[in-house]
Biotite code that builds the C-alpha atoms (Angstrom):
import biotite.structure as struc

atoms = struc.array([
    struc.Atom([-145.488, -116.365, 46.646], chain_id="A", res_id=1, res_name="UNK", atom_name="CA", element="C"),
    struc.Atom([-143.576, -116.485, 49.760], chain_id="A", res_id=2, res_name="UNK", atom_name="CA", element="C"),
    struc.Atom([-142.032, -112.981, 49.679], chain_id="A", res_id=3, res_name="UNK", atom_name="CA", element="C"),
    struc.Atom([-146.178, -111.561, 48.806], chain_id="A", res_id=4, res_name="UNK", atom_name="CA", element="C"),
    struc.Atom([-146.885, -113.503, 52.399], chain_id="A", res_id=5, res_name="UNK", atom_name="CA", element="C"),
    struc.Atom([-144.095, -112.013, 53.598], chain_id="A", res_id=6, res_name="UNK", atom_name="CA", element="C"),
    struc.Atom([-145.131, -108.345, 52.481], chain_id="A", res_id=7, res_name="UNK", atom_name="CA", element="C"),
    struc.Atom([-148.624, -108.895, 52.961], chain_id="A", res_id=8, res_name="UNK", atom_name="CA", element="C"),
    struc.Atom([-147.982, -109.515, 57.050], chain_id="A", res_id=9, res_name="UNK", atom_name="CA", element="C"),
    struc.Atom([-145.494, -106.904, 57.661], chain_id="A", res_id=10, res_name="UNK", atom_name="CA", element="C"),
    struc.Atom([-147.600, -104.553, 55.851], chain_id="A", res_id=11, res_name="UNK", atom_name="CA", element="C"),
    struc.Atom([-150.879, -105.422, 57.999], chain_id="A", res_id=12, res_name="UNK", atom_name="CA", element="C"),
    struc.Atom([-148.319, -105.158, 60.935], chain_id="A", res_id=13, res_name="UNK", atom_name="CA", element="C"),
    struc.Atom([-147.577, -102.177, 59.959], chain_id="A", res_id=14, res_name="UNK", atom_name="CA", element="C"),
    struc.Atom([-150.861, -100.535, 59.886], chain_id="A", res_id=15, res_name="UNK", atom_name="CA", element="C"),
    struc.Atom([-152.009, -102.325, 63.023], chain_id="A", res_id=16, res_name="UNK", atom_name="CA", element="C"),
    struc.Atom([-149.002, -100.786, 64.620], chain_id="A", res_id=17, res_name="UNK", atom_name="CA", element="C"),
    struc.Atom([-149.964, -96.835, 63.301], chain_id="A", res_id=18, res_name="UNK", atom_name="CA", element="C"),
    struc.Atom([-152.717, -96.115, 64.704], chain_id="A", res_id=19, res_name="UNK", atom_name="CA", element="C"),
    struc.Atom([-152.408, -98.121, 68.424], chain_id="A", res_id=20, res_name="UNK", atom_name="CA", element="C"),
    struc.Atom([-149.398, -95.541, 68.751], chain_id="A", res_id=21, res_name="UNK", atom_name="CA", element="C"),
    struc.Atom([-150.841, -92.517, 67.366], chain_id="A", res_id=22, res_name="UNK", atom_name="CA", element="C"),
    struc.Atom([-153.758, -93.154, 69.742], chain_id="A", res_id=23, res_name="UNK", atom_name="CA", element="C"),
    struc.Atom([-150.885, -93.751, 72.976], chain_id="A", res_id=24, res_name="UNK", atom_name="CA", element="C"),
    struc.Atom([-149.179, -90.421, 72.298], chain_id="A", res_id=25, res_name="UNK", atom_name="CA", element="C"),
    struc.Atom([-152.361, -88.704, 71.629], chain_id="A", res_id=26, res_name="UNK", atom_name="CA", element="C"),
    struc.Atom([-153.102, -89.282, 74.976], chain_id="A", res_id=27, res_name="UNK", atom_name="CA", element="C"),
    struc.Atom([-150.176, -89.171, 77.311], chain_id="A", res_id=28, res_name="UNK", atom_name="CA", element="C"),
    struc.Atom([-148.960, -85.893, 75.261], chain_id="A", res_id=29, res_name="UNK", atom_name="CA", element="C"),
    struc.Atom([-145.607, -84.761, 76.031], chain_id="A", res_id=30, res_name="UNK", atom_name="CA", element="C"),
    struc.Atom([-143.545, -85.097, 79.490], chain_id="A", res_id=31, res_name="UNK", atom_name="CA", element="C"),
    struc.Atom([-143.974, -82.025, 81.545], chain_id="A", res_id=32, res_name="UNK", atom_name="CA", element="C"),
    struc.Atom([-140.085, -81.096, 80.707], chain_id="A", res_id=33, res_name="UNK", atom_name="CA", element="C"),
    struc.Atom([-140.781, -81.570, 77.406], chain_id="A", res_id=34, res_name="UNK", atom_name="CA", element="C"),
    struc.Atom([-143.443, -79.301, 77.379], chain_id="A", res_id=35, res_name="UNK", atom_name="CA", element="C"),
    struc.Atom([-141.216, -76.869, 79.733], chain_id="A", res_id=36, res_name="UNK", atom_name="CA", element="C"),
    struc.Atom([-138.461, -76.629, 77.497], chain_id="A", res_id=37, res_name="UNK", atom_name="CA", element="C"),
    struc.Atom([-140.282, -75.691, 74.645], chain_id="A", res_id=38, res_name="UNK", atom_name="CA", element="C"),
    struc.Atom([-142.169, -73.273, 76.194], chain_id="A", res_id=39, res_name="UNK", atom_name="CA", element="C"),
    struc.Atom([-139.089, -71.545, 77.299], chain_id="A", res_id=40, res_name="UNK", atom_name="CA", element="C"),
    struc.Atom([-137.494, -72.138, 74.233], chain_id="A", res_id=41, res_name="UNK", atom_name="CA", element="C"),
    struc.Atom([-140.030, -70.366, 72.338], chain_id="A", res_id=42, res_name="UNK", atom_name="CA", element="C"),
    struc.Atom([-140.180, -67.497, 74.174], chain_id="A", res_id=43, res_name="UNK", atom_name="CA", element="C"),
    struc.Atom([-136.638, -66.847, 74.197], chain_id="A", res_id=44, res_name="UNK", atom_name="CA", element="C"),
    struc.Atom([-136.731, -66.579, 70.915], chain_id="A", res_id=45, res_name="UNK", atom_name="CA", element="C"),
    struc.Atom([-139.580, -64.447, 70.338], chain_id="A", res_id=46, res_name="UNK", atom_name="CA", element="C"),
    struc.Atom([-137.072, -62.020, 72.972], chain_id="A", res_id=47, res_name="UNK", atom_name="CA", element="C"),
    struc.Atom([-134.099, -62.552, 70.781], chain_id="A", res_id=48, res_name="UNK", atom_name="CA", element="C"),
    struc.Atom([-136.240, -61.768, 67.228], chain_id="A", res_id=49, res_name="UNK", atom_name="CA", element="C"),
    struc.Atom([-137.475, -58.397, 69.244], chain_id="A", res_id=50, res_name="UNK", atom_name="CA", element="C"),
    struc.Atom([-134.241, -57.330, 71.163], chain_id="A", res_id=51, res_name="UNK", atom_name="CA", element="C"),
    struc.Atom([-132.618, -58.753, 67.514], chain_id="A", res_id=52, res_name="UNK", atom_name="CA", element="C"),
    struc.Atom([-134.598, -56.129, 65.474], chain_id="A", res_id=53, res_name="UNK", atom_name="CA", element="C"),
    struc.Atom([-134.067, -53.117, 67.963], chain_id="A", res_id=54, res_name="UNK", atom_name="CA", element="C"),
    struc.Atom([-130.557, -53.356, 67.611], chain_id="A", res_id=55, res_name="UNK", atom_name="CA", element="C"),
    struc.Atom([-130.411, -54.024, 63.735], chain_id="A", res_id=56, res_name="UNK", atom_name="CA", element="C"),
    struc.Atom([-132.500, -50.752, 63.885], chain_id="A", res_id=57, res_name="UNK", atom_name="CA", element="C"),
    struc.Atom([-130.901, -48.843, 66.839], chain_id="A", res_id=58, res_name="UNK", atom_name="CA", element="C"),
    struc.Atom([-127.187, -50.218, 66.796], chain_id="A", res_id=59, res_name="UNK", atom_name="CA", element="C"),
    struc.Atom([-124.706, -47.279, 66.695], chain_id="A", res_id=60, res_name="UNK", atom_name="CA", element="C"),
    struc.Atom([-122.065, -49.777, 65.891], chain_id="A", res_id=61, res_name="UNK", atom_name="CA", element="C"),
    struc.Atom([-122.254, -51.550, 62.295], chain_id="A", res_id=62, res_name="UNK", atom_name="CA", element="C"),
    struc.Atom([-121.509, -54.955, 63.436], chain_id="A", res_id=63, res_name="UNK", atom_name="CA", element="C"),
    struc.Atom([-124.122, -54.506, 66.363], chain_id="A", res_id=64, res_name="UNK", atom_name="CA", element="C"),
    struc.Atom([-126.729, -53.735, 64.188], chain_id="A", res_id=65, res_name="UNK", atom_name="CA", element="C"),
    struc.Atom([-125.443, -56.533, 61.469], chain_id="A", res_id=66, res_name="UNK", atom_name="CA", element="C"),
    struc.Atom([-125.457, -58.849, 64.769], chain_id="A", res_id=67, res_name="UNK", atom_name="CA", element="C"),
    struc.Atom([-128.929, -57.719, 65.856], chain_id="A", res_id=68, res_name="UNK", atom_name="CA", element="C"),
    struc.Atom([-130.719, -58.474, 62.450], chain_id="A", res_id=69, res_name="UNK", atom_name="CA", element="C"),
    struc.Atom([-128.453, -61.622, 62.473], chain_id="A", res_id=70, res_name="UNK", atom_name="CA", element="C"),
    struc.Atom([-130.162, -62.604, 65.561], chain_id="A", res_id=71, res_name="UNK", atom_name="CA", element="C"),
    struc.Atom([-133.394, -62.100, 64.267], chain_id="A", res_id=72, res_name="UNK", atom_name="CA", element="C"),
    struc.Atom([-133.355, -64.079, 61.446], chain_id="A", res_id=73, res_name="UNK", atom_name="CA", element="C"),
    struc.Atom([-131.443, -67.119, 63.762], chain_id="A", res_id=74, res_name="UNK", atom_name="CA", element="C"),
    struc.Atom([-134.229, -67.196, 65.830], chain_id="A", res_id=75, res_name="UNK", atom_name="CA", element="C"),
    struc.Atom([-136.495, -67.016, 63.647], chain_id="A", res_id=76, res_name="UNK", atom_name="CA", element="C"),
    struc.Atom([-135.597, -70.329, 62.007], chain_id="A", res_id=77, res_name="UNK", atom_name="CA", element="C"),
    struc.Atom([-135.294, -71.575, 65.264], chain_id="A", res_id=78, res_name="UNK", atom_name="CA", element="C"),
    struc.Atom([-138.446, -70.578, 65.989], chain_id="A", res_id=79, res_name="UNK", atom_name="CA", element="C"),
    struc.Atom([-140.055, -72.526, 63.314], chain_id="A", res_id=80, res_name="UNK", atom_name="CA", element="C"),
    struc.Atom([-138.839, -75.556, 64.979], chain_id="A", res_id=81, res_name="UNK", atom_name="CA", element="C"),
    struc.Atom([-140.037, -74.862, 68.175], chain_id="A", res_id=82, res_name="UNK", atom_name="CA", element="C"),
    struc.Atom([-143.396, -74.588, 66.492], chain_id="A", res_id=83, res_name="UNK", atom_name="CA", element="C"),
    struc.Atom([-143.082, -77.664, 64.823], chain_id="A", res_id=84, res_name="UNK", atom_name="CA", element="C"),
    struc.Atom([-142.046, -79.849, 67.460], chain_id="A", res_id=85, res_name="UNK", atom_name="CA", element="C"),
    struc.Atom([-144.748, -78.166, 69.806], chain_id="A", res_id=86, res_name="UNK", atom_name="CA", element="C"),
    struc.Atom([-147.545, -78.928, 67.625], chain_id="A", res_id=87, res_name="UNK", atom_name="CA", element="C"),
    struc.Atom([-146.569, -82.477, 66.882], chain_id="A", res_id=88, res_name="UNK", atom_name="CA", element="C"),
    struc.Atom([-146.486, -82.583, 70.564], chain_id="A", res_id=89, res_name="UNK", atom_name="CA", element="C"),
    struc.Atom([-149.246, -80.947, 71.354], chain_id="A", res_id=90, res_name="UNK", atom_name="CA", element="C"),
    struc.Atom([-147.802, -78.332, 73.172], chain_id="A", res_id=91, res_name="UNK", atom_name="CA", element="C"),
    struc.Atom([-149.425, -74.343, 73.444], chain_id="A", res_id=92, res_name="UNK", atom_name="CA", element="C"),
    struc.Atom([-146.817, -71.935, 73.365], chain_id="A", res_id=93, res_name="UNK", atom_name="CA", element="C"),
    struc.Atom([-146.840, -68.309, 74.586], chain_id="A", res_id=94, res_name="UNK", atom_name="CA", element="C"),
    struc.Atom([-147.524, -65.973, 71.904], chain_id="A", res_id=95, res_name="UNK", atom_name="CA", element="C"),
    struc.Atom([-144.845, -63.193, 73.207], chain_id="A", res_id=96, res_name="UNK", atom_name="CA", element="C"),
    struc.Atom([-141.688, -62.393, 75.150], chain_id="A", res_id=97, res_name="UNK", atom_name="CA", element="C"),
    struc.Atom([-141.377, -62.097, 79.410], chain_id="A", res_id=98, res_name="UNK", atom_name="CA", element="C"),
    struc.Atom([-142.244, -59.949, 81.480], chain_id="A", res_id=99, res_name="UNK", atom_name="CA", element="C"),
    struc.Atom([-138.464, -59.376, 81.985], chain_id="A", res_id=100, res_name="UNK", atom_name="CA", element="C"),
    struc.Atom([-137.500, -59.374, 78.418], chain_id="A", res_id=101, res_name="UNK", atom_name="CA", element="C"),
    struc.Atom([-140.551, -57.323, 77.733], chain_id="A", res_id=102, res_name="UNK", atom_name="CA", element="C"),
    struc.Atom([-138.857, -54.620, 80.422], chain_id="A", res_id=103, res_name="UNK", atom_name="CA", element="C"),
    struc.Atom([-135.720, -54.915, 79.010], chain_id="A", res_id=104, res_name="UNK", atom_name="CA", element="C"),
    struc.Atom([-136.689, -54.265, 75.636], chain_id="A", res_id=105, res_name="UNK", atom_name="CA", element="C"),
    struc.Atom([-138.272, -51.107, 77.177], chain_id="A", res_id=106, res_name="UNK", atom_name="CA", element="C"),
    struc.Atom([-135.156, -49.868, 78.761], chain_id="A", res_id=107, res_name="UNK", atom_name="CA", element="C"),
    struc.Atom([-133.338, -50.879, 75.685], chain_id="A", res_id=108, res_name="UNK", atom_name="CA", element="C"),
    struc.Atom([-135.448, -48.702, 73.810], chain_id="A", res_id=109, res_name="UNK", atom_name="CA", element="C"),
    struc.Atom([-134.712, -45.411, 75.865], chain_id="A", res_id=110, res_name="UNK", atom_name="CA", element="C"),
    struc.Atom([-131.156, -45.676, 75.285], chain_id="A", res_id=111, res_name="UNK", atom_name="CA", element="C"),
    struc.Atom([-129.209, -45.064, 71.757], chain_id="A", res_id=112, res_name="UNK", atom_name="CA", element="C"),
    struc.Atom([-125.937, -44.738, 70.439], chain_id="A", res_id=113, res_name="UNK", atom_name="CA", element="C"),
    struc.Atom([-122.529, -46.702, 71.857], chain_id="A", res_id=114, res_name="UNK", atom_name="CA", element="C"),
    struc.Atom([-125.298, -46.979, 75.525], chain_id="A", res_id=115, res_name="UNK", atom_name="CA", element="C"),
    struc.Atom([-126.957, -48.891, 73.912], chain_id="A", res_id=116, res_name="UNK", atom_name="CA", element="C"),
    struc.Atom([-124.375, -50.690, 72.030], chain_id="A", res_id=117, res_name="UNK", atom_name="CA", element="C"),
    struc.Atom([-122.863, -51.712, 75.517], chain_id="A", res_id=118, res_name="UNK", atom_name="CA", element="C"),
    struc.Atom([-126.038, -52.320, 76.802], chain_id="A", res_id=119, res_name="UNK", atom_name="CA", element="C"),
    struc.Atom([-127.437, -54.746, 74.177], chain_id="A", res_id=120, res_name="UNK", atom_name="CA", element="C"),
    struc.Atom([-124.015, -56.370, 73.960], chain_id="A", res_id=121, res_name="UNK", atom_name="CA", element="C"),
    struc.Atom([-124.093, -57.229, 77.740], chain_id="A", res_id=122, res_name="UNK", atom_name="CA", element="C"),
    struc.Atom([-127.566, -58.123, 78.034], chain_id="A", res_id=123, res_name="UNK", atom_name="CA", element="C"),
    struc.Atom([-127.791, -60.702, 74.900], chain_id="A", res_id=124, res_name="UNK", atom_name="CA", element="C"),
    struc.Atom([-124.914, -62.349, 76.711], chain_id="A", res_id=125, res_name="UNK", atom_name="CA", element="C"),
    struc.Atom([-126.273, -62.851, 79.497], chain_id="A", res_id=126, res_name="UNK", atom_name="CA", element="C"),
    struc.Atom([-129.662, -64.061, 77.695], chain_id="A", res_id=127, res_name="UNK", atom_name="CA", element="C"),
    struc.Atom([-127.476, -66.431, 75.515], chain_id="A", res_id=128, res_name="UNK", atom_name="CA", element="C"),
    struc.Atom([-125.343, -68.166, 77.523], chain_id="A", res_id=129, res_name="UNK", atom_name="CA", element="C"),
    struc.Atom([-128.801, -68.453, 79.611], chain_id="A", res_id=130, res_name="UNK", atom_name="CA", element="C"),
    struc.Atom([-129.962, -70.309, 76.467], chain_id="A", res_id=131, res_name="UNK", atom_name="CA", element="C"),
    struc.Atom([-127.082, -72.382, 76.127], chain_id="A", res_id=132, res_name="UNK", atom_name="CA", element="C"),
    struc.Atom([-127.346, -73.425, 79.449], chain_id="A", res_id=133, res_name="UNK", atom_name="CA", element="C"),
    struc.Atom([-130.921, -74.691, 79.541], chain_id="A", res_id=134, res_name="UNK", atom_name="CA", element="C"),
    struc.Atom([-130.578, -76.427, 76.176], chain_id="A", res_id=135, res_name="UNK", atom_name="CA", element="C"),
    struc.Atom([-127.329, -78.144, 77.510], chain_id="A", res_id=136, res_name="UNK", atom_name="CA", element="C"),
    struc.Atom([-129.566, -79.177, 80.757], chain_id="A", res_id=137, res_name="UNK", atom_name="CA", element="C"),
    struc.Atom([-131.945, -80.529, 78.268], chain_id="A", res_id=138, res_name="UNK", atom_name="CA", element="C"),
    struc.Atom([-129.969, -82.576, 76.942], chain_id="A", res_id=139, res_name="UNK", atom_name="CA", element="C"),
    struc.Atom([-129.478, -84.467, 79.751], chain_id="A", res_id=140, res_name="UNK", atom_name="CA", element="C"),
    struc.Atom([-133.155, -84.697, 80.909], chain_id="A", res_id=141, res_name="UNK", atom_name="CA", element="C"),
    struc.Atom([-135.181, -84.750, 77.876], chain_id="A", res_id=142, res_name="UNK", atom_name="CA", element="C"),
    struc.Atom([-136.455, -87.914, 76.962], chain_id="A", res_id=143, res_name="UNK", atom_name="CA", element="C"),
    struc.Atom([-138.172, -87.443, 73.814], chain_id="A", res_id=144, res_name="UNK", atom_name="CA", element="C"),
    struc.Atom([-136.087, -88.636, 70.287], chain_id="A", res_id=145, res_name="UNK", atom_name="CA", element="C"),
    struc.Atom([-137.858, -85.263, 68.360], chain_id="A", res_id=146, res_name="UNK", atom_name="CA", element="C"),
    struc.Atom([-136.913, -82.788, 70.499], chain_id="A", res_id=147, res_name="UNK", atom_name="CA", element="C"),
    struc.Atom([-133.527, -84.476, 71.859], chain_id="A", res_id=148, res_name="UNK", atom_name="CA", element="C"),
    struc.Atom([-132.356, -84.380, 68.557], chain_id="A", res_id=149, res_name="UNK", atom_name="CA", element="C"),
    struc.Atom([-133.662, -80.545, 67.458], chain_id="A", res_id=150, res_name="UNK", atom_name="CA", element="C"),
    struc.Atom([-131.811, -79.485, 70.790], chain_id="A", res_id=151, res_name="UNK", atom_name="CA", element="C"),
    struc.Atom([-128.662, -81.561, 69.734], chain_id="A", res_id=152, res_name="UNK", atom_name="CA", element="C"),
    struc.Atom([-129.083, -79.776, 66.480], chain_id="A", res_id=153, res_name="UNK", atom_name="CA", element="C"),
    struc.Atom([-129.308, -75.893, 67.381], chain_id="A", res_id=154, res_name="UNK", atom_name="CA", element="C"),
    struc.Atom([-126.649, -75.991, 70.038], chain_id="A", res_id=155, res_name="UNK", atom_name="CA", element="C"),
    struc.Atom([-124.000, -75.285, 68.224], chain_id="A", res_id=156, res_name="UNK", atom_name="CA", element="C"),
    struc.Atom([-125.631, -72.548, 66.605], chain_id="A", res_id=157, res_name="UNK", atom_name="CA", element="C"),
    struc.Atom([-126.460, -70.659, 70.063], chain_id="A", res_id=158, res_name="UNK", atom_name="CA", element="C"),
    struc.Atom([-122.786, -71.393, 70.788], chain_id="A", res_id=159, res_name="UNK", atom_name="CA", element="C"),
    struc.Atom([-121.316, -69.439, 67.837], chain_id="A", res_id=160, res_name="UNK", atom_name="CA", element="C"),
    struc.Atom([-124.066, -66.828, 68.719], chain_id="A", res_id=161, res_name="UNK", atom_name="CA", element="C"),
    struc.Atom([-122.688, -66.212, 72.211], chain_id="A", res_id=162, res_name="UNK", atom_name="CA", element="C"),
    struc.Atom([-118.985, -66.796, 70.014], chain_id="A", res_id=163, res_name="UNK", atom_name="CA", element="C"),
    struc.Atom([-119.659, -63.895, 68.428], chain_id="A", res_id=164, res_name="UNK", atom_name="CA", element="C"),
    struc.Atom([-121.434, -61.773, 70.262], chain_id="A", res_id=165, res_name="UNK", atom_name="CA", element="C"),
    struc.Atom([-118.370, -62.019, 72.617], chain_id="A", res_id=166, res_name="UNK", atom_name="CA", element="C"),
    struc.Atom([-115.809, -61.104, 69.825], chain_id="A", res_id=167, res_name="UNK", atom_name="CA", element="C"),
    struc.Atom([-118.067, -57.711, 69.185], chain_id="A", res_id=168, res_name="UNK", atom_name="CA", element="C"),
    struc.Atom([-117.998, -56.838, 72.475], chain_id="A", res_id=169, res_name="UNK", atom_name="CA", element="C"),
    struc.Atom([-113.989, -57.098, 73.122], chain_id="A", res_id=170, res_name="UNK", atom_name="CA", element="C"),
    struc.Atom([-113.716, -55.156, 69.874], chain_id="A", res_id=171, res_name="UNK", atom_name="CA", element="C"),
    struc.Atom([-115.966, -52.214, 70.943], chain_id="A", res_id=172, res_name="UNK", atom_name="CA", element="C"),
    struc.Atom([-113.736, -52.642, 74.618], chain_id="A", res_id=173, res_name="UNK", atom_name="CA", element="C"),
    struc.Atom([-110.415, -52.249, 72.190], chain_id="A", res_id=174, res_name="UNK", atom_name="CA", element="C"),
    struc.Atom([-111.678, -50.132, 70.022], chain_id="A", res_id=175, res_name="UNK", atom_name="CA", element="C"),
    struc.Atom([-113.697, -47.177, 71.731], chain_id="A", res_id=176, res_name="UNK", atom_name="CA", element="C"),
])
């Protein structure tokens, strides 16, 4: 008898609770950095899936290219969470790359063999340890649990990526 009290209350506490902070996040939405950071976060990957596929297509070097479409499908999963956490957050996201990766991607385009190798190489460096950076900074400013913990999450994964990318280019340096 006591334990169906018991159940009854913290179930009706429950409920009351549900919707009282469903209607409080519905309306403050998320922080301004929140929203920032995914924003960015999105649209670096949508540059990493593009750059990603030009060099799986255009790499002149077999681990380039296997590095490029590895890219791709990183981000891509990465991606996904962006989305996720953007629409529980109510967050728009931009539906395509920079201006700036949008003009690299245009003079990666014009370039082909080990150029564009070198060029790829140093560029997704740069844009990587760029990404590493912010989501490092992130973690020290965001406030939300959700995205706190997705950032905590694919950090290490953007790590190996600039690991890696690294090791290809010192082995295209050694090995002309």
């Amino acid at each position: 008898m006591i334990r169906t009290i018991v159940l009854g209350l913290v179930t009706a506490a429950a409920v009351a609770f549900i919707p009282a902070t469903g209607a409080q996040s519905a309306e403050q939405g998320a922080k301004p950095s929140t929203q920032a950071f995914l924003k960015n976060a999105a649209e670096m990957c949508q540059a990493e899936m593009v750059l990603g596929q030009l060099a799986a297509d255009r790499g002149a070097n077999k681990r380039v290219r296997e590095f490029g479409a590895q890219m791709k499908d990183a981000h891509k999963r990465i991606s996904g969470g962006v989305q996720l956490l953007a629409s529980r957050h109510d967050v728009k996201l931009p539906s395509e790359p920079s201006d700036e990766h949008k003009q690299k991607l245009k003079e990666l385009s014009s370039l082909s063999g080990h150029a564009f190798d070198r060029e790829y190489l140093a560029y997704i460096l740069r844009d990587l340890q760029n990404e590493v950076n912010e989501f490092e900074d992130a973690m020290q400013t965001l406030e939300d649990p959700d995205v706190l913990h997705w950032t905590h999450m694919t950090l290490p994964r953007l790590r190996a990526q600039v690991e890696e990318a690294r090791g290809i280019k010192h082995s295209m340096q050694t090995n002309p």
